[in-house]
C-alpha positions in Angstrom: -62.2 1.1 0.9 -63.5 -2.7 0.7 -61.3 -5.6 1.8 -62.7 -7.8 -0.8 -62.1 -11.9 0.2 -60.8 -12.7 -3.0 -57.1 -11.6 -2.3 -55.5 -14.2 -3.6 -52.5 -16.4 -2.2 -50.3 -14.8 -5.5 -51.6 -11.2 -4.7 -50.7 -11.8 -1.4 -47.1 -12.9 -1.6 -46.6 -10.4 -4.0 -47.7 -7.6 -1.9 -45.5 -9.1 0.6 -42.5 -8.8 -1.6 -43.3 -5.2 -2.2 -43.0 -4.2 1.0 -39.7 -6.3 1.7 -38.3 -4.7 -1.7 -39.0 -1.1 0.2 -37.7 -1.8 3.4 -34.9 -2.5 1.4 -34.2 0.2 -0.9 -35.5 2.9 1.7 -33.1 1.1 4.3 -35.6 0.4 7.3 -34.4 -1.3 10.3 -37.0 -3.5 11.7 -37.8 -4.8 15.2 -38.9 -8.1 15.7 -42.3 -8.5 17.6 -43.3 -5.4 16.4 -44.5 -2.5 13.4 -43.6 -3.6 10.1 -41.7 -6.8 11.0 -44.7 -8.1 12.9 -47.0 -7.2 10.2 -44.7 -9.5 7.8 -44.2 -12.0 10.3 -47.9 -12.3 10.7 -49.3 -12.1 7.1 -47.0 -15.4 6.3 -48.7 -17.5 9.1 -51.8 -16.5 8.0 -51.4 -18.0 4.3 -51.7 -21.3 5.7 -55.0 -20.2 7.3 -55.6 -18.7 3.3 -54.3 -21.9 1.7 -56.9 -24.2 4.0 -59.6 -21.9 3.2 -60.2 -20.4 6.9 -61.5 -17.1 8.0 -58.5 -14.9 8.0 -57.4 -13.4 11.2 -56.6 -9.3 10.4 -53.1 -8.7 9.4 -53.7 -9.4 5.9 -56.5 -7.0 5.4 -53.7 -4.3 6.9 -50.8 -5.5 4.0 -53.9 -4.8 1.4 -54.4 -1.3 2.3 -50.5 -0.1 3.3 -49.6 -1.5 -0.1 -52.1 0.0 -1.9 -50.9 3.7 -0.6 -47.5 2.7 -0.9 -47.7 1.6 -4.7 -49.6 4.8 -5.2 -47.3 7.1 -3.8 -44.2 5.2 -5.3 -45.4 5.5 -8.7 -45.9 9.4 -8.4 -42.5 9.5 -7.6 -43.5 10.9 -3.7 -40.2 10.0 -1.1 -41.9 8.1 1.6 -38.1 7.3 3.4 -39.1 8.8 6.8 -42.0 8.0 7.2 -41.8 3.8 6.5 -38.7 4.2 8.4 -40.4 5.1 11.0 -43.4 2.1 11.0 -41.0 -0.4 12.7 -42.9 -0.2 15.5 -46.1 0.0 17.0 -49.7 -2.3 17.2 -50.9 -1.9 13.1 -54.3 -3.7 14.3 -56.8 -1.1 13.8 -58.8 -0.3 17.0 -56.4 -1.3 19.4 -54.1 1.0 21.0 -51.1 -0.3 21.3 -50.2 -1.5 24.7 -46.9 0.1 24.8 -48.5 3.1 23.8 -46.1 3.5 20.4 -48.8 4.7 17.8 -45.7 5.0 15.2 -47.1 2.0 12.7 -50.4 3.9 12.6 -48.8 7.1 13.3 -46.8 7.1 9.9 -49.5 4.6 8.0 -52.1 7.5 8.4 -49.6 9.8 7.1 -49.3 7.8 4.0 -52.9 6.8 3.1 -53.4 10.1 3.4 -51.1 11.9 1.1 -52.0 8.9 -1.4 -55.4 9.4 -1.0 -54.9 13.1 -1.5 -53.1 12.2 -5.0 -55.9 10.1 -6.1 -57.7 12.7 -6.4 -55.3 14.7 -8.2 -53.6 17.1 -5.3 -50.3 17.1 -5.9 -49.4 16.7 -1.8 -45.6 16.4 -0.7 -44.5 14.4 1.9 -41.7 16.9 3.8 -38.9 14.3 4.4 -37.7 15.8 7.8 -39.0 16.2 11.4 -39.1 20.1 12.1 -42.8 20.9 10.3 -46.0 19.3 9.8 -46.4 15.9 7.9 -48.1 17.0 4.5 -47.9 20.0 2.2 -50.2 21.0 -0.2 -49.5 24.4 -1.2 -50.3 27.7 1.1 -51.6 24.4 3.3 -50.0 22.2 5.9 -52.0 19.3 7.1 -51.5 17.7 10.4 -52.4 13.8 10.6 -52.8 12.5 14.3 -54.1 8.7 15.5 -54.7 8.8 19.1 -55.0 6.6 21.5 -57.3 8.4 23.3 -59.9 11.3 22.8 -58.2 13.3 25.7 -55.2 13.7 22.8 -57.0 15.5 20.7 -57.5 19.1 22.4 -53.9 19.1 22.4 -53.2 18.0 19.0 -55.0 20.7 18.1 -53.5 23.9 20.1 -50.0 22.0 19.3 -50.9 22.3 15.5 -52.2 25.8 15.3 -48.9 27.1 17.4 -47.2 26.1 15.2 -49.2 27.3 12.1 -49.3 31.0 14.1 -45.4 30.6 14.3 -44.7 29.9 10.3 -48.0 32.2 9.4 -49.2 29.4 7.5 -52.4 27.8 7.7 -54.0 24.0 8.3 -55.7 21.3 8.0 -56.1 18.6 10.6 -56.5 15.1 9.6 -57.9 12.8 12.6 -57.9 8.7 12.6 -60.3 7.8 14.9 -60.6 4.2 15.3 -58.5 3.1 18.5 -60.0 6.5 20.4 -63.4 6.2 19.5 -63.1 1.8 19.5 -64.2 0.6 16.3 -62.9 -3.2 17.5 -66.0 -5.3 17.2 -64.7 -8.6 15.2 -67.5 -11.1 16.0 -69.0 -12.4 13.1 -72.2 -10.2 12.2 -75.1 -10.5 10.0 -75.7 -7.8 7.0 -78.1 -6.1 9.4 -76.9 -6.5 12.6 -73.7 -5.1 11.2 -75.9 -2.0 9.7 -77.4 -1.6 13.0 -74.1 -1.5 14.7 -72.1 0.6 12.9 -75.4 3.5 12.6 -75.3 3.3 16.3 -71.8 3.2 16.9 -71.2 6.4 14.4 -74.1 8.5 15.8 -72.4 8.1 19.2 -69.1 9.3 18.4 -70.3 12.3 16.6 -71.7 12.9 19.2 -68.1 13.0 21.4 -66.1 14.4 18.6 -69.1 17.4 18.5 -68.4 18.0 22.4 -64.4 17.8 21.7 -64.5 19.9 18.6 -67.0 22.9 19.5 -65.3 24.7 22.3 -61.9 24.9 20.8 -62.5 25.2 17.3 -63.3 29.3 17.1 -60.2 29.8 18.9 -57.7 27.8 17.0 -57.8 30.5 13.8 -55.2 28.9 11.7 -56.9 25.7 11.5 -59.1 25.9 8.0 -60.9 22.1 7.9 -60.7 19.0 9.5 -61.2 15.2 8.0 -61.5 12.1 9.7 -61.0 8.5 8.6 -62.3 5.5 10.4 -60.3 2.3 9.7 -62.2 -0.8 10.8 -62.3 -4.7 10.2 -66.0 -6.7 10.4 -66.4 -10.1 9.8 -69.6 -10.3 8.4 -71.5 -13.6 7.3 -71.8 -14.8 4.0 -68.9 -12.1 2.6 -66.3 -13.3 5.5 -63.2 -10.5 6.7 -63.1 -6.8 5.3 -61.5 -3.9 5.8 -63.6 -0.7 5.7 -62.3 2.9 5.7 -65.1 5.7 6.1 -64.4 9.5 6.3 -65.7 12.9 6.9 -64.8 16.2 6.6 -65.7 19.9 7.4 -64.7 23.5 6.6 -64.3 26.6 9.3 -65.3 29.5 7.6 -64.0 32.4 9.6 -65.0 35.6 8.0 -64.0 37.7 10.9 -60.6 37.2 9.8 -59.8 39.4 6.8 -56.3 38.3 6.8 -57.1 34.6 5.4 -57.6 34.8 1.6 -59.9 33.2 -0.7 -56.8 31.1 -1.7 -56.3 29.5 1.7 -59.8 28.5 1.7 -59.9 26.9 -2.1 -56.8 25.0 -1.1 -58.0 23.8 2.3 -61.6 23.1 0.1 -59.8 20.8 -1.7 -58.4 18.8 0.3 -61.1 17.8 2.5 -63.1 17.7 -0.1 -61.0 14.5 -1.0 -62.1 13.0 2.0 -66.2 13.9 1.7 -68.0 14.9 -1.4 -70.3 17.6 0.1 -68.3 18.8 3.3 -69.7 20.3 6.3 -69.1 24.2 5.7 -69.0 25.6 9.4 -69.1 29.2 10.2 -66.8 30.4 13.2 -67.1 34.1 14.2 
């Protein structure tokens, strides 16, 4: 995804009155200072700074891309209730963890980008509308999506989500927003190639931790079938001003050891990372 700099003052108060129309009808009940209300409160002071033709400042970009899920999921008819009910609080500036350590704007906002992103490309995803299993289902597939504030979540994420799969004999897929772990927070204004340069760098790196995360506890977590990731980041970059880039990634664990997964399992978990990287990493786990 591109922030492009032409959203316009109409487009923006429009997208504004979308999400005020479904905290509305879905009933949320906001809290000032923070999560959604913050987010609103913040994209209307920064029209003026649109209106007088200034660099904008970062909620906007945030508003484009939330309403762009939620339009996407509303118009496939998908119940979001719980989970914009539950963005009323939390930081929703991506790559910075929230001081008060509440994740639940980016918590619930992966969630959604997700499962619309996942319809895009025609997988036909629900989003379960209660607390007691995992946040999307796709078939013989539940998928698991986690933003953490720190990489020393993550090993638990995972064992967490694969009890839980051993407990319904289901299988998994585990969705992982990296941004504020791996801190993708670099706003100063940036050439076309010292942004190149510093984004090449800045991936290689983290690869390089999410390798030494991923590696030792992968073979042992059998019910887990593929893993995406999603980096959500903002650049100001000169000559082209504010955007909002999302990258992604995504692998498969192959386990033929285990007779008792079926083809099926791995066609639907194929799919859906798939989604999220047109030639996955296929990774064999014996």
């Amino acid at each position: 995804m591109n922030y492009e700099s032409s959203y316009t003052e109409n487009q923006i108060l429009a997208d504004i009155a979308f999400v005020e129309y479904c905290i509305k009808k879905y009933r949320v009940k906001l809290i000032q200072g923070t999560g959604l209300q913050k987010l609103i409160d913040d994209c209307k002071a920064e029209l003026d700074v649109v209106r007088n033709g200034r660099q904008q400042q970062g909620a906007l970009p945030v508003l484009y891309s939330l309403v762009d899920s939620l339009k996407n999921l509303w118009m496939c008819d998908v119940d979001f209730t719980i989970q914009i009910g539950a963005m009323n609080s939390g930081q929703y500036q991506y790559g910075d963890p929230d001081p008060d350590k509440q994740q639940f704007f980016k918590d619930f906002e992966y969630e959604i980008f997700s499962a619309s992103h996942l319809i895009k490309n025609g997988i036909n995803v629900e989003l379960p509308q209660d607390t007691s299993g995992e946040d999307i289902v796709f078939e013989d597939i539940d998928i698991q999506c986690k933003h953490p504030k720190t990489c020393e979540n993550i090993d638990g994420y995972l064992r967490s989500f694969n009890g839980r799969l051993n407990k319904t004999g289901r299988y998994g897929v585990f969705g992982l927003a990296i941004e504020d772990c791996l801190g993708y927070n670099q706003r100063q204004p940036m050439t076309v190639d010292a942004y190149k340069m510093y984004i090449q760098q800045k991936m290689e790196e983290n690869d390089a931790i999410l390798k030494g995360i991923f590696e030792p506890i992968l073979p042992t977590q059998t019910r887990i079938l593929g893993i995406y990731t999603t980096t959500t980041y903002l650049a100001c970059i000169q000559g082209y001003g504010l955007r909002l880039f999302r990258s992604s990634n995504s692998f498969i664990l192959f386990r033929p050891l285990k007779k008792e997964i079926k083809d099926r399992y791995y066609k639907q978990a194929y799919r859906i990372i798939h989604a999220f990287n047109d030639h996955p990493a296929w990774l064999t786990l014996n």
